[in-house]
C-alpha positions as semicolon CSV with decimal commas, in nm:
position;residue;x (nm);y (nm);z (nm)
1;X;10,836;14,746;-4,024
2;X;10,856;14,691;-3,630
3;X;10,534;14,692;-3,417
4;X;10,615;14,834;-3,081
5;X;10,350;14,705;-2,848
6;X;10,287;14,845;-2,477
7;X;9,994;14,776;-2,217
8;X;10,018;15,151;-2,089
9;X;9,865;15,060;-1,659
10;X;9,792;15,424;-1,533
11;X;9,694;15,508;-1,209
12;X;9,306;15,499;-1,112
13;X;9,158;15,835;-1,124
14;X;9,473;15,987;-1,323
15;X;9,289;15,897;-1,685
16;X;9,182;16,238;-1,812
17;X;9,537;16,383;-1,654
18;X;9,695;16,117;-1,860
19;X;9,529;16,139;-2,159
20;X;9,610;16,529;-2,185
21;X;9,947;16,472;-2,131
22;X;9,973;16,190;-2,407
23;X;9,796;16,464;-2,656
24;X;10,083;16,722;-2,563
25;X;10,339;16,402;-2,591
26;X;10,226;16,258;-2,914
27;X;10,418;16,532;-3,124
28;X;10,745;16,465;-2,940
29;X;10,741;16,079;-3,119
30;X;10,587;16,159;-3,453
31;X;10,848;16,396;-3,543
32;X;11,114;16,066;-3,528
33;X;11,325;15,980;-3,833
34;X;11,191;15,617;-3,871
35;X;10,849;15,698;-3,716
36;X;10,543;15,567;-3,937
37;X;10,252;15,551;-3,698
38;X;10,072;15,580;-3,366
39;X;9,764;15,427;-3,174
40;X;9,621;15,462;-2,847
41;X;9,321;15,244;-2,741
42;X;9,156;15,232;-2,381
43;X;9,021;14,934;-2,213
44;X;8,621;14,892;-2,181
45;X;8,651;14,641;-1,902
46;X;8,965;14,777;-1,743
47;X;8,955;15,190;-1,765
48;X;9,291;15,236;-1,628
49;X;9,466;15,041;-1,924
50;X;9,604;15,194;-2,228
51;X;9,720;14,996;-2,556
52;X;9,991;15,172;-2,745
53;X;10,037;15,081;-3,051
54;X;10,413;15,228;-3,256
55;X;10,476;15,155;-3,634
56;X;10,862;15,203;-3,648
57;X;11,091;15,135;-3,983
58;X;11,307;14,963;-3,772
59;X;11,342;14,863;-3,388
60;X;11,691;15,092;-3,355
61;X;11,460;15,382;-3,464
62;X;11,308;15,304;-3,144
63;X;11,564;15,194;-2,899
64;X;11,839;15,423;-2,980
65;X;11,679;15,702;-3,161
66;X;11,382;15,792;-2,971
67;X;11,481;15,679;-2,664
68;X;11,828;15,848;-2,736
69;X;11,666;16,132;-2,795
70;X;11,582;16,452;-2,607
71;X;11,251;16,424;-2,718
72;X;11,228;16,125;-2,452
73;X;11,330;16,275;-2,231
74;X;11,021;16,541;-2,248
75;X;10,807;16,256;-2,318
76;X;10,956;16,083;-1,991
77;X;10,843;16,408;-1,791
78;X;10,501;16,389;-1,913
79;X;10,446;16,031;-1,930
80;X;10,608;15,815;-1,692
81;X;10,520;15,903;-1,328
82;X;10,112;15,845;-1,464
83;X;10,232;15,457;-1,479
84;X;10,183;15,201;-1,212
85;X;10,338;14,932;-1,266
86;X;10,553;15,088;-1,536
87;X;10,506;14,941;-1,829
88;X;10,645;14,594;-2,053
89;X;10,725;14,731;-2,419
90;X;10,774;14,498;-2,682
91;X;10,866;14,512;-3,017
92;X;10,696;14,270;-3,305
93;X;10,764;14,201;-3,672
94;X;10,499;14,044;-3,923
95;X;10,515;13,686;-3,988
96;X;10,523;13,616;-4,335
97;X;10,262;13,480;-4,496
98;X;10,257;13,078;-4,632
99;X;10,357;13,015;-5,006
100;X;10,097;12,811;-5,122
């Protein structure tokens, strides 16, 4: 499983626009082959801040299926131009726990 972690920086006063758009988005990743799971989070102290949080099975799921996808490209249209700066994505896996 591959964590895919991004600090979502939308522009003051576009947070409600945002967040609408992100509802109508969030069907256009869940539908992925390889998707498992989806969080968005706001920021108390910083409004304007969004943490996404992507469960893929693996990071190509992510980097060449979705984003190869036309479904990105929709997701692009809705998403992207709400960003300033645009956003650092990275991808995590679980470090494995100590045998004792």
């Amino acid at each position: 499983m591959i964590l895919e972690h991004a600090i979502l920086p939308v522009r003051p006063g576009s947070e409600s626009d945002f967040e609408e758009a992100f509802r109508a988005a969030r069907p256009l990743i869940s539908r992925q082959p390889g998707f498992r799971s989806l969080s968005i989070s706001r920021s108390i102290e910083s409004p304007n801040l969004y943490l996404l949080l992507v469960e893929w099975d693996s990071i190509e799921a992510h980097t060449e299926g979705f984003r190869g996808s036309a479904d990105y490209e929709r997701w692009k249209g809705l998403l992207h131009h709400f960003y300033d700066p645009f956003p650092v994505v990275e991808h995590f896996t679980t470090v494995p726990k100590r045998a004792s």
